[in-house]
KEDREN-318494 format. One record per atom (N, C-alpha, C): atom name; z, y, x; residue in one letter. Coordinates in steps of 0.2 Angstrom, whole numbers. Example, Ala and Ser with C-alpha at 12.3 -4.5 7.8 and 13.67 -1.06 7.14 Angstrom:
node atom:N, w:39, v:-28, u:66, rest:a
node atom:CA, w:39, v:-22, u:62, rest:a
node atom:C, w:39, v:-16, u:66, rest:a
node atom:N, w:35, v:-11, u:64, rest:s
node atom:CA, w:36, v:-5, u:68, rest:s
node atom:C, w:39, v:0, u:64, rest:s
//
This chain:
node atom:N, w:24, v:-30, u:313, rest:x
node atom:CA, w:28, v:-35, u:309, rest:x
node atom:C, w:32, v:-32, u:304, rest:x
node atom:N, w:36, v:-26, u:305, rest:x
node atom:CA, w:38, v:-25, u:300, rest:x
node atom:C, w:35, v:-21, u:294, rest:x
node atom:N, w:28, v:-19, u:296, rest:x
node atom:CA, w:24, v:-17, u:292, rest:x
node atom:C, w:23, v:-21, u:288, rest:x
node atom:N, w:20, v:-27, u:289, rest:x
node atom:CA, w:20, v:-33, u:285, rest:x
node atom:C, w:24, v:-35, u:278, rest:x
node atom:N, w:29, v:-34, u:283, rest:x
node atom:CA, w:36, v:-38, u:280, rest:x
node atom:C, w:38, v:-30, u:274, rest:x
node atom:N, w:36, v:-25, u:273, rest:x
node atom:CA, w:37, v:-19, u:269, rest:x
node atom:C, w:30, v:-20, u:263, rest:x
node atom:N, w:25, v:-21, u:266, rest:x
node atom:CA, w:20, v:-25, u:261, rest:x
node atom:C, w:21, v:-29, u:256, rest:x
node atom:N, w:26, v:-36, u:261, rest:x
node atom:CA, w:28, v:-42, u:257, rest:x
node atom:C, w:30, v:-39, u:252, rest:x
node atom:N, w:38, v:-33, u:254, rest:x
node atom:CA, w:42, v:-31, u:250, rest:x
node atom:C, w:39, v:-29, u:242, rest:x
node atom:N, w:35, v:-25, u:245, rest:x
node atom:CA, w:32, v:-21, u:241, rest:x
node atom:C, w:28, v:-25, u:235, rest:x
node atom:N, w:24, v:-27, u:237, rest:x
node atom:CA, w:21, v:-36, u:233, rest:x
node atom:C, w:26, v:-39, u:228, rest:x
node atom:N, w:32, v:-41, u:232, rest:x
node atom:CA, w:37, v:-46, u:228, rest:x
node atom:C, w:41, v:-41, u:223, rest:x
node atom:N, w:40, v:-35, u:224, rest:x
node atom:CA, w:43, v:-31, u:220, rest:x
node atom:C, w:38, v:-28, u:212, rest:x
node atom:N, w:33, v:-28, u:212, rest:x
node atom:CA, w:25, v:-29, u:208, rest:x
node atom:C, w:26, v:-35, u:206, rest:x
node atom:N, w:28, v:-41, u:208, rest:x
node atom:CA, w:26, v:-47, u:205, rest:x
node atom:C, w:31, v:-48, u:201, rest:x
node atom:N, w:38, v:-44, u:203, rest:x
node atom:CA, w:44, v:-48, u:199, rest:x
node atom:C, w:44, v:-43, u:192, rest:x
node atom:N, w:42, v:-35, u:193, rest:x
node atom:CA, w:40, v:-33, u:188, rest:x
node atom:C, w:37, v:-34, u:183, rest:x
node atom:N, w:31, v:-37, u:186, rest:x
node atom:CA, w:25, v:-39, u:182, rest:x
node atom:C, w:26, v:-47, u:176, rest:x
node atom:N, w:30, v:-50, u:181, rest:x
node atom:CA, w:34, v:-56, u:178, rest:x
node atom:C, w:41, v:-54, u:170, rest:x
node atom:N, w:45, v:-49, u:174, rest:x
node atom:CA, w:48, v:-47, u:167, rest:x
node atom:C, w:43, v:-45, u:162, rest:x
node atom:N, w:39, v:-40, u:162, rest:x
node atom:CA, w:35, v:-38, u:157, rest:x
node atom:C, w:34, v:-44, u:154, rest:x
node atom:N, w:30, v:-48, u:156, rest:x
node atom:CA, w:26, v:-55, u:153, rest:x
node atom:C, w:33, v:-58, u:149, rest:x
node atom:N, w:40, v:-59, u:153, rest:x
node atom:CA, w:43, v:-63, u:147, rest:x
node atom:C, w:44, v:-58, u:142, rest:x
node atom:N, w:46, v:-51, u:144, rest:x
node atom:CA, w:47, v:-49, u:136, rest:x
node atom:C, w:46, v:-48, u:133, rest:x
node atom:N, w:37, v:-50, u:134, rest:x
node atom:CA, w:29, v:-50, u:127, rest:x
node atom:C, w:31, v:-58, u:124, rest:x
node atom:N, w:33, v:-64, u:131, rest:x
node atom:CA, w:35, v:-69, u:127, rest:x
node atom:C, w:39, v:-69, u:122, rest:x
node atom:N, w:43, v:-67, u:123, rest:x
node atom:CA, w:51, v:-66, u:120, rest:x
node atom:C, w:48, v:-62, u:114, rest:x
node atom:N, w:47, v:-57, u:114, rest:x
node atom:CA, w:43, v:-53, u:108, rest:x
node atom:C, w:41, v:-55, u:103, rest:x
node atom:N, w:33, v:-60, u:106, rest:x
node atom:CA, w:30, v:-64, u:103, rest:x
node atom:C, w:33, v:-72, u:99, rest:x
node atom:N, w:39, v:-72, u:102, rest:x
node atom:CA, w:41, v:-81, u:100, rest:x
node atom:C, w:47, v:-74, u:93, rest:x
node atom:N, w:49, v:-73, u:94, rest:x
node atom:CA, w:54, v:-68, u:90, rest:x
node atom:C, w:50, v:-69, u:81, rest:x
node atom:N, w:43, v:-66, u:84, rest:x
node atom:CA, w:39, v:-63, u:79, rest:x
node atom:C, w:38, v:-70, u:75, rest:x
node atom:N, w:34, v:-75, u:77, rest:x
node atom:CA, w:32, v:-83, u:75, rest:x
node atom:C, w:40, v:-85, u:74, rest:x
node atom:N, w:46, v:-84, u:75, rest:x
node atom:CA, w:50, v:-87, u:70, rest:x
node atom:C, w:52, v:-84, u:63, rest:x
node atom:N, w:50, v:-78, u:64, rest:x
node atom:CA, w:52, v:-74, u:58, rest:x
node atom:C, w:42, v:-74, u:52, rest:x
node atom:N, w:37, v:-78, u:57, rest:x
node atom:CA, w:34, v:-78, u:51, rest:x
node atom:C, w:36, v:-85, u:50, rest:x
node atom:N, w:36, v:-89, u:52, rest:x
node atom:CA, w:40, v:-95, u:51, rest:x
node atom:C, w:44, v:-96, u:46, rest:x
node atom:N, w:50, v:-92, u:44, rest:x
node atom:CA, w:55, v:-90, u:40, rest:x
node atom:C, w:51, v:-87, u:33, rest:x
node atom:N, w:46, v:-85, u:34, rest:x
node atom:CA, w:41, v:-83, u:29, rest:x
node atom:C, w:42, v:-87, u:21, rest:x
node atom:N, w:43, v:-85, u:16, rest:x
node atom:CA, w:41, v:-91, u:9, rest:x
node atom:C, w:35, v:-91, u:7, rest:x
node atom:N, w:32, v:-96, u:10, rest:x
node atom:CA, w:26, v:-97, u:11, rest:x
node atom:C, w:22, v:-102, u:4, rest:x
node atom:N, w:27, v:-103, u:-1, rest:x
node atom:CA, w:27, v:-108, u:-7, rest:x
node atom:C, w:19, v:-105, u:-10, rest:x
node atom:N, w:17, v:-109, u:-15, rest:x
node atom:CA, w:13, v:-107, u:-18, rest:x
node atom:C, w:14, v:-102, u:-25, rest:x
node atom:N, w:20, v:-104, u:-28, rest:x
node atom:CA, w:22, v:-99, u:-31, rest:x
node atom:C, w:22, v:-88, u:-29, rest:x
node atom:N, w:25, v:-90, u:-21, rest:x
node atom:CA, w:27, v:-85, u:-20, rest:x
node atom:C, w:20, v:-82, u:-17, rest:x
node atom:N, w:14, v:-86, u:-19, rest:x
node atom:CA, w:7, v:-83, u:-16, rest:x
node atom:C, w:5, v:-79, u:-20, rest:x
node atom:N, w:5, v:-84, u:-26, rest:x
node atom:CA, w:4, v:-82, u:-32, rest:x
node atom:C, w:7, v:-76, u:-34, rest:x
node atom:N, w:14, v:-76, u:-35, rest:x
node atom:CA, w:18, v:-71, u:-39, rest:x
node atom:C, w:13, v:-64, u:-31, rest:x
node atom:N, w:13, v:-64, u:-27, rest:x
node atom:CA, w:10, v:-59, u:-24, rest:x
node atom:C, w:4, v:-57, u:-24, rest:x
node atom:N, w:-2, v:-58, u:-26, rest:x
node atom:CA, w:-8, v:-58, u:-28, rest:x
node atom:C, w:-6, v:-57, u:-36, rest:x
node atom:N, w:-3, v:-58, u:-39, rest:x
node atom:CA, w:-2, v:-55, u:-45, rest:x
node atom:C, w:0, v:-48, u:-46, rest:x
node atom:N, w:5, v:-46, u:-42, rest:x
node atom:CA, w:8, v:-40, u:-41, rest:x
node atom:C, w:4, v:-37, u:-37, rest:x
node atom:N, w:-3, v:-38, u:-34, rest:x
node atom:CA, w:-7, v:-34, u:-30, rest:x
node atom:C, w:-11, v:-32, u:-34, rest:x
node atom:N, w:-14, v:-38, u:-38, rest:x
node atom:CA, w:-19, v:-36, u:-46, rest:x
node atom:C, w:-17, v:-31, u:-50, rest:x
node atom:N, w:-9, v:-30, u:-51, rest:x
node atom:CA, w:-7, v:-28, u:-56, rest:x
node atom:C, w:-7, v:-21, u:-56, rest:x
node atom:N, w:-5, v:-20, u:-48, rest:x
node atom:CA, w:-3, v:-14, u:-47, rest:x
node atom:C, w:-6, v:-11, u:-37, rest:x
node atom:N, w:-12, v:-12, u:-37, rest:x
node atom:CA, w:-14, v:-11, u:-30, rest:x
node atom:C, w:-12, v:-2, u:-30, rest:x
node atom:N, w:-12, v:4, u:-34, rest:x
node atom:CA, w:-9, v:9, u:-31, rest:x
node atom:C, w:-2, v:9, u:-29, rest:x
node atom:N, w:2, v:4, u:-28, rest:x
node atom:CA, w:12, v:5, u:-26, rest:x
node atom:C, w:8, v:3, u:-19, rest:x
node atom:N, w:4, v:-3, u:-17, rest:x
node atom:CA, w:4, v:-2, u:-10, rest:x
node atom:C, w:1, v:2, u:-8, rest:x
node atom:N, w:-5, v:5, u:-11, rest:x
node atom:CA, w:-9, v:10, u:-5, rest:x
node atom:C, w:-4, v:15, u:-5, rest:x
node atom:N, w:2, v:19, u:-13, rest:x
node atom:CA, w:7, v:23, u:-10, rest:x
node atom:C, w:11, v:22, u:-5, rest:x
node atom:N, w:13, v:15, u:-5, rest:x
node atom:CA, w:20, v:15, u:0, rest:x
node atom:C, w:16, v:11, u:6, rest:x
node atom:N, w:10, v:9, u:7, rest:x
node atom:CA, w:9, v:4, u:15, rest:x
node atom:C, w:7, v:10, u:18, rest:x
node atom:N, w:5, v:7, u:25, rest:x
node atom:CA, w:3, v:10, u:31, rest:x
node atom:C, w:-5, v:9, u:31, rest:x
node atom:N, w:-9, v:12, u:36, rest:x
node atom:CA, w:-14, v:14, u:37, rest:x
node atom:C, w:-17, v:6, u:34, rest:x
node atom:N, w:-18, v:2, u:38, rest:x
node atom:CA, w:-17, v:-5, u:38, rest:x
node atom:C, w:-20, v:-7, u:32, rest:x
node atom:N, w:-13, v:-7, u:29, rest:x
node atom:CA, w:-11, v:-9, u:19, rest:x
node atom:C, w:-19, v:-6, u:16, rest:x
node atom:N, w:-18, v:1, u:18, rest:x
node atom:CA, w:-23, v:3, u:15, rest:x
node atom:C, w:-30, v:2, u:13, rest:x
node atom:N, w:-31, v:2, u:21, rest:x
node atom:CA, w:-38, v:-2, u:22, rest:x
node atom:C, w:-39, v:-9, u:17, rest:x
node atom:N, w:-34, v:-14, u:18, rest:x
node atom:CA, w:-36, v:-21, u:16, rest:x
node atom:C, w:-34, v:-17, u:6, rest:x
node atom:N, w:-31, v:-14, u:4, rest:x
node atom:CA, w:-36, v:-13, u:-4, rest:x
node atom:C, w:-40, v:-11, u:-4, rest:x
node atom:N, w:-44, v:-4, u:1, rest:x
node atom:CA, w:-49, v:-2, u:-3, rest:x
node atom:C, w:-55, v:-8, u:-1, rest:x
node atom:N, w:-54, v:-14, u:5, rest:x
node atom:CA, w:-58, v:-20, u:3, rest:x
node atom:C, w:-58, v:-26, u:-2, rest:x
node atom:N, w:-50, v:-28, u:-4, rest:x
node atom:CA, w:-50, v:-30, u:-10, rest:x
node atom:C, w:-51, v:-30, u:-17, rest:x
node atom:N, w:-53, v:-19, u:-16, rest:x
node atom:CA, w:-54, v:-19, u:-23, rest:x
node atom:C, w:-59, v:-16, u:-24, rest:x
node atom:N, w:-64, v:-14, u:-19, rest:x
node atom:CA, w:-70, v:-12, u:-20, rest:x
node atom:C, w:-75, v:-18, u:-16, rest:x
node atom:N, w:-80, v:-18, u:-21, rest:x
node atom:CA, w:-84, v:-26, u:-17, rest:x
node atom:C, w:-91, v:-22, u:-13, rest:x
node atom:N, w:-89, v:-15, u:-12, rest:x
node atom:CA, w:-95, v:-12, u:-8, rest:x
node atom:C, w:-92, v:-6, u:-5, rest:x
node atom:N, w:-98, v:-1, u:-1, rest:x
node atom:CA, w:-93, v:4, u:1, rest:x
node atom:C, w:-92, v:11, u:-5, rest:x
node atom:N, w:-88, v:15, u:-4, rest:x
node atom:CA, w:-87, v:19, u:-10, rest:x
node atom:C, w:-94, v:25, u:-8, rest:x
node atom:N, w:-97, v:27, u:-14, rest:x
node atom:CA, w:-101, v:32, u:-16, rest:x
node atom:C, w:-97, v:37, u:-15, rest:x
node atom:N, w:-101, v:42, u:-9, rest:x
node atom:CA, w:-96, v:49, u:-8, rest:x
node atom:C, w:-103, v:53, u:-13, rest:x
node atom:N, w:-100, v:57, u:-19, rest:x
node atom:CA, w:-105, v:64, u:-21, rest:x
node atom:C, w:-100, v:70, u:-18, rest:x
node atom:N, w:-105, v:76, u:-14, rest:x
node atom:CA, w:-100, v:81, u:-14, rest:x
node atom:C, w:-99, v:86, u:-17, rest:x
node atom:N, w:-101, v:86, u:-22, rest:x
node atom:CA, w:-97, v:88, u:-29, rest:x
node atom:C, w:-91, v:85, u:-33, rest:x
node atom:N, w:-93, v:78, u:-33, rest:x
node atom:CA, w:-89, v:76, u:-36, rest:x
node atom:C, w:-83, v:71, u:-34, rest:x
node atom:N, w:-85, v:72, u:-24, rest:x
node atom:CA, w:-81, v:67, u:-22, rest:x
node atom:C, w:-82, v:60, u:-22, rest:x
node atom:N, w:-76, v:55, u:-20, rest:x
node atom:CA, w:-78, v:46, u:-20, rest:x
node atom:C, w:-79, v:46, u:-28, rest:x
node atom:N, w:-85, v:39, u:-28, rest:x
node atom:CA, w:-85, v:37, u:-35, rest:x
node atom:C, w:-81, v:29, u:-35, rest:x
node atom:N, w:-81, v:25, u:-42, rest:x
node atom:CA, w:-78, v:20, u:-40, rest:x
node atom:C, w:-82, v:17, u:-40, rest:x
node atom:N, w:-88, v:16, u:-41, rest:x
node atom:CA, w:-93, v:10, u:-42, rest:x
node atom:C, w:-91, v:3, u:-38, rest:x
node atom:N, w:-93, v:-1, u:-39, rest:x
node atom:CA, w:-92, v:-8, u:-36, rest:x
node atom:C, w:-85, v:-10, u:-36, rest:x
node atom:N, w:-80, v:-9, u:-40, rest:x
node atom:CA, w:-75, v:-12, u:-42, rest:x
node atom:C, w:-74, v:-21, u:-44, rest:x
node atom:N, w:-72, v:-24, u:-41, rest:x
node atom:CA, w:-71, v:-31, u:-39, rest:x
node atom:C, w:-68, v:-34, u:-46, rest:x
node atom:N, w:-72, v:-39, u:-49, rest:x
node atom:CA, w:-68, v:-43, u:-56, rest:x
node atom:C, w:-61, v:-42, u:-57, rest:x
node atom:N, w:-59, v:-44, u:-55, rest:x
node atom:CA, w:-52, v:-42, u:-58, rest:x
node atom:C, w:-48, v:-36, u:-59, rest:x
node atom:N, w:-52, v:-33, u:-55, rest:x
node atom:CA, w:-47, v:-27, u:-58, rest:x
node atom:C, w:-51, v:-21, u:-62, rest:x
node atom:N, w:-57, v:-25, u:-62, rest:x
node atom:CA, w:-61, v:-22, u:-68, rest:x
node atom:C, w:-59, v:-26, u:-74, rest:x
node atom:N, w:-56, v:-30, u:-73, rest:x
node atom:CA, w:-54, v:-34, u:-80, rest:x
node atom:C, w:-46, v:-30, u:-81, rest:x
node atom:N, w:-42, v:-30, u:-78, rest:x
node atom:CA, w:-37, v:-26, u:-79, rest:x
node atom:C, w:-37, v:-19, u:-80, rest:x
node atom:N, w:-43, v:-16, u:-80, rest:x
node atom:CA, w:-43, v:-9, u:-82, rest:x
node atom:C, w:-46, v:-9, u:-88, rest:x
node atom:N, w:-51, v:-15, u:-91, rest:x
node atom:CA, w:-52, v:-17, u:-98, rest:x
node atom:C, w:-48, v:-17, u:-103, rest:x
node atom:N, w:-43, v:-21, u:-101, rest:x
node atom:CA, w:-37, v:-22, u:-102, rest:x
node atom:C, w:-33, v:-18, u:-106, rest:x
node atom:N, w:-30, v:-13, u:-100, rest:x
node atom:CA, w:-26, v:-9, u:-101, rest:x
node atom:C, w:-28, v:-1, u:-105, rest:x
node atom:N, w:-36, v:-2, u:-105, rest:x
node atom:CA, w:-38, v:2, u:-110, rest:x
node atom:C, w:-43, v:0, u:-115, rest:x
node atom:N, w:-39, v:-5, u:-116, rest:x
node atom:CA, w:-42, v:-9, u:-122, rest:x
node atom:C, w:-49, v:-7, u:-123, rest:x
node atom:N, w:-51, v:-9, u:-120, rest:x
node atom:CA, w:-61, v:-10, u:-120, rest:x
node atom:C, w:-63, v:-18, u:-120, rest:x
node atom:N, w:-58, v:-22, u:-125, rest:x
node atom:CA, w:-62, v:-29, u:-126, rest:x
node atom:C, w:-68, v:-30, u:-130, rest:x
node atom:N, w:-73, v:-33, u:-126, rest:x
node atom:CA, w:-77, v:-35, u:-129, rest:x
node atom:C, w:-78, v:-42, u:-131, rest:x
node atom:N, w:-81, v:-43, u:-135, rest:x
node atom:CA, w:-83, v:-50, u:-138, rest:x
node atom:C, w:-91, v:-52, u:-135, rest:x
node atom:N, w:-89, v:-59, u:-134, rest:x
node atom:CA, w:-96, v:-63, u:-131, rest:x
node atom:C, w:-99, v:-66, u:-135, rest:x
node atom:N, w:-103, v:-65, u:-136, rest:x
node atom:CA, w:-104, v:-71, u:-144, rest:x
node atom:C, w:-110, v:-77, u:-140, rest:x
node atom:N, w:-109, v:-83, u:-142, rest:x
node atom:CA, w:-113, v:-88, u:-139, rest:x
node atom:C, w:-117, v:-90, u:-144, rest:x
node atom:N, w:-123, v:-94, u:-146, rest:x
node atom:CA, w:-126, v:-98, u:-150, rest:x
node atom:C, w:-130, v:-104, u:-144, rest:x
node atom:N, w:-128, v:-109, u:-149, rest:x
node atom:CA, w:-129, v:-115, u:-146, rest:x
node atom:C, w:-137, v:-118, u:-151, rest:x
node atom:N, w:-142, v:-120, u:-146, rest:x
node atom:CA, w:-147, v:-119, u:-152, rest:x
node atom:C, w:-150, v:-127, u:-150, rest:x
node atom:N, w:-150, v:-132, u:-158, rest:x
node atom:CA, w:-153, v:-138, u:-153, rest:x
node atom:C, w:-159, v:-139, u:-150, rest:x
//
């Protein structure tokens, strides 16, 4: 019997551990959703961030984490990167916008010209 009852012990002392854990993943988790919650989730504010991503994707890859990283070089390249090993990564497959931004900035404007024929 009192072998039993050192089992029990044992048992209720795993369950109650096992139970802390669980609230303070709760607790963790409920912390987190009220601070995305708190979030400026305006469309302005969507905007003004996608612009400041377009404008300038090297401040995050220099200042984000592993993460950051990954999600530009998917934003900004629309394939995977060409490795030559001589010359290293290429940029090839650079995604609209920011081949329009680098147009841009180095004044490489081109003209369209249309003709409309009836």
């Amino acid at each position: 019997m009192e072998q039993l009852n050192r089992k029990d012990q044992t048992l209720i002392q795993l369950y109650e551990r096992k139970i802390k854990e669980k609230e303070q993943a709760r607790m963790l988790a409920s912390e987190k959703a009220k601070q995305a919650y708190a979030m400026d989730m305006s469309y302005e504010s969507a905007v003004g961030t996608v612009f400041d991503f377009i404008g300038n994707p090297l401040s995050i890859w220099d200042n984000g984490d592993l993460e950051d990283k990954r999600l530009v070089i998917k934003l900004v390249f629309s394939k995977r990167l060409p490795y030559n090993q001589k010359q290293g990564f290429g940029t090839d497959g650079i995604e609209l916008p920011f081949t329009v931004m680098r147009d841009l900035s180095t004044n490489k404007r081109k003209m369209v010209v249309c003709t409309v024929t009836p």
